[in-house]
N, C-alpha and C positions, 0 to 999 in steps of 0.2 A: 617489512613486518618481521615479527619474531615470533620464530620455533617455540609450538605448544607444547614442545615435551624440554629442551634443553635450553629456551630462552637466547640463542643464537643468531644472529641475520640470516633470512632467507632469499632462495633466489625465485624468478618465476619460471618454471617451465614450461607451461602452458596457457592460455588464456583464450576465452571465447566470450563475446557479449549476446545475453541473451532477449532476443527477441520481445519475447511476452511479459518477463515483468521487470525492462530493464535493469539488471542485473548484470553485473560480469562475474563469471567463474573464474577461477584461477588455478593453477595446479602449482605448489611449492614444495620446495623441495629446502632442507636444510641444511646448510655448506660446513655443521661443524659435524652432527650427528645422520646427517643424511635421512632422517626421517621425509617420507613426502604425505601430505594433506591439502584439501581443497580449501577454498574462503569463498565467499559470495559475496561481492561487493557493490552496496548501492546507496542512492543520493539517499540523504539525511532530510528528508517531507520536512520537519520541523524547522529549519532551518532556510528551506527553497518555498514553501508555499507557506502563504499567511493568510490569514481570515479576517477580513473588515465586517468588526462588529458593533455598531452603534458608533462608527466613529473613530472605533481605538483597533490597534493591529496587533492580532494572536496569532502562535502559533499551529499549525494546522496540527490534527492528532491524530491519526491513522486508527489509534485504538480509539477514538472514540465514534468513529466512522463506523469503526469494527462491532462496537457495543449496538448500536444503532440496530443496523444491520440482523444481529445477530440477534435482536428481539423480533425483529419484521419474519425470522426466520423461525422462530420457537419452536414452531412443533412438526419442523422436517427432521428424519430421521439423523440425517448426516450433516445438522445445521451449523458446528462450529468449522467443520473444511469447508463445506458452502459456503457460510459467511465470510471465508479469509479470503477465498477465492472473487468476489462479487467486489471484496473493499479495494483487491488489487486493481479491478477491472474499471472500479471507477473512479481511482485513482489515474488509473492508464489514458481515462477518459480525459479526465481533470487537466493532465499535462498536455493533454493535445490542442488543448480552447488556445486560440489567435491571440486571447488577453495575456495582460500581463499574470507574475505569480501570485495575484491578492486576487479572493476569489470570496463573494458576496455568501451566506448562507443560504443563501435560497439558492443560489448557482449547484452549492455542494448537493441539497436536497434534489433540486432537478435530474441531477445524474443520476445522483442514488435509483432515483423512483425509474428513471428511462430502462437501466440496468434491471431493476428489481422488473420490471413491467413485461420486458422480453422472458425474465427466467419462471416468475411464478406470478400471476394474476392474485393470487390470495393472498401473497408478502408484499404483493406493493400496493394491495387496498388499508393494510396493515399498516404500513409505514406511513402511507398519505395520509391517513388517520392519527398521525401521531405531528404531523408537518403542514399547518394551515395555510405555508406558504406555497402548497400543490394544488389549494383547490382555482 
């Protein structure tokens, strides 16, 4: 990678993977101008998990998991951190299923709703109202 301040090769100093939203940190450091900054680095959804829709295969969209969400969520105080946090959760979910990375829409909606059903009874009567494929 290359130094956000002098466009240089960097090296790594540190490094840790993080548990909960698989993630690795990193700590870098610059070999010309010595500046050091972190990175966060994580798999590319779009690219690793695809979505069988009628047939034909999409990319998965995190924001539109997030939009989702984040309507079932409207009228909590702190609904857009709540929302980013629940998309990560059912994403986390998502990667854990036995199948392979092509994952049905009713699959995505199921977790959505299992998630939402544990955090708030009133955003997952909301969302299953919005996803026929829950009743």
């Amino acid at each position: 990678m290359n130094c956000l301040y002098c466009g240089s090769k960097t090296s790594v100093i540190n490094s840790r993977k993080q548990r909960r939203n698989n993630n690795v940190w990193r700590r870098r450091r610059c070999q010309k101008c010595l500046a050091v900054f972190t990175t966060q680095e994580s798999p590319d959804l779009t690219s690793t998990l695809m979505v069988n829709q009628n047939g034909a295969y999409k990319p998965f969209l995190s924001d539109l998991l997030y939009t989702e969400i984040l309507l079932a969520l409207q009228d909590r105080k702190n609904c857009y951190i709540e929302a980013r946090e629940i998309t990560n959760t059912v994403i986390r979910n998502l990667l854990k299923l036995p199948s392979s990375p092509l994952f049905k829409p009713e699959q995505i909606s199921q977790a959505t709703a299992k998630v939402l059903k544990r955090f708030n009874r009133r955003c997952y009567l909301r969302y299953a109202a919005e996803h026929s494929s829950l009743e």
